[in-house]
Structures are given as C-alpha cells and as structure tokens.
N, C-alpha and C positions, 0 to 999 in steps of 0.2 A: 830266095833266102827263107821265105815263110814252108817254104818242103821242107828244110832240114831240122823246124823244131819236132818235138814229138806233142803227141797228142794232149799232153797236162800241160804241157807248156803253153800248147794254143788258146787249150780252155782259161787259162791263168790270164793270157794275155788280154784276149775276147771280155774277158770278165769285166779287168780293168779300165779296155779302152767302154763298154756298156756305163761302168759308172761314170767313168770323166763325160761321157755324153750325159747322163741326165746331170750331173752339175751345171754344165752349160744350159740346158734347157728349162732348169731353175731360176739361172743367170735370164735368159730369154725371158723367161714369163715375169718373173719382176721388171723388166724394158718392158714390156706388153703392156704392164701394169699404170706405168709410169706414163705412156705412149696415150692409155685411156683416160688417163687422170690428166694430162695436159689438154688433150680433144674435148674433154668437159669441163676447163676453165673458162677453154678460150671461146666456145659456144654460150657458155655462162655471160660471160662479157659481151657477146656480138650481138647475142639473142634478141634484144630492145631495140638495136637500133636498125637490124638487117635488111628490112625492109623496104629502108627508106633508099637502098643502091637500086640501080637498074640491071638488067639481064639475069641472066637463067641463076640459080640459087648457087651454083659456085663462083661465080662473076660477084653477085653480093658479099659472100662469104667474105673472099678474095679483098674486093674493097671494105669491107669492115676490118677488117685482120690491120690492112695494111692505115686505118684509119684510128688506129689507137695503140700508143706506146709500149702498154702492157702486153697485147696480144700479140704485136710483133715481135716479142721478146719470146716470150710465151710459145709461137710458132717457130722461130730459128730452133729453141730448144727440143721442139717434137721433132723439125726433120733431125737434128739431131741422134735423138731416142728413134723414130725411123730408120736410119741406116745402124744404127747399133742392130736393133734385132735383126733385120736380113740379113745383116753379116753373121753372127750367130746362129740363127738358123739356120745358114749356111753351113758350117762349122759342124754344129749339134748334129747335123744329117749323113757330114761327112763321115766323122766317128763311127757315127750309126753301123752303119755301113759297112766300112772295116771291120768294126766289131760280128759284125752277121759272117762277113767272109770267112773272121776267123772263126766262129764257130761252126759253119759249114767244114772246112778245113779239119777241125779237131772232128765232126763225125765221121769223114773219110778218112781220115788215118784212125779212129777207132773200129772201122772196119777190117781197117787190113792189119794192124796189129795183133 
C-alpha cells in the first residue's frame, strides 16, 4: 500500500509519524525523570539504615525497601514508572523506524519520478 502513495505524500506522512515519535519521547523522558526522582527518595529514606541488613548491597537495599511503609509504596510506584518507559520506548523506536522507512521510500520514488 506504502508503493502507491507518491513521493510528498511519503515525505508528509514520514514527517508526521517523526513528530508523534519525539512527543512520545518527551512523554518518556518525563517517566525517566519521575523514574530518577522516585530512586532518590527512596535511597534518601534507606540510606541511615542500610547497613544494618546482611548480604551483598541489593539483598540490603531489598530489606530496607521492604522494611518501611513509605518506601514500599514509593517502590511499587517506580516499577510502575519502570514499565511505563520500556513500554514507550518501545513505542517511540517503533515510529522511529517507520518514519525512516518512509523517508527512505519518498527518496526512491524521488528518483524515479
């Protein structure tokens, strides 16, 4: 179906799907943001006491988190903000993508036009 537009149409199309990806990747980096600003609460909060767990520094982490009501909360909300971005970024790459197709596409047909 993408043969039968012509070449402005492609560039037209390419254009748009280009912007709707950086929207989304706007949308991502505010998750990112949000993603980094939860990881520094809840380190904030752990920080004083993490020491006092046994095994390797995520094993303490892990027991601290799960050792204070705030941070448990705190944490469901990051893996939360966690799968928003990979799904987005997922998303954001795919556009990408199509959008390069189509503008590969519009230089081939502005060759043979």
């Amino acid at each position: 179906e993408l043969e039968k537009l012509d070449s402005v149409s492609c560039a037209h199309i390419g254009y748009r799907l280009s912007q709707f990806s950086l929207y989304i990747q706007r949308i991502l980096n505010k998750e990112k943001t949000k993603t980094r600003i939860l990881e520094n609460k809840i380190n904030e909060i752990i920080a004083p006491k993490i020491t006092q767990y046994g095994g390797n520094w995520t094993m303490q982490r892990v027991a601290a988190i799960q050792d204070n009501d705030a941070t448990k909360t705190l944490n469901k909300q990051l893996s939360i903000s966690q799968a928003r971005s990979d799904r987005l970024e997922f998303i954001s790459s795919g556009i990408q993508k199509l959008a390069d197709q189509l503008k590969n596409l519009y230089y081939n047909k502005q060759k043979h036009e």
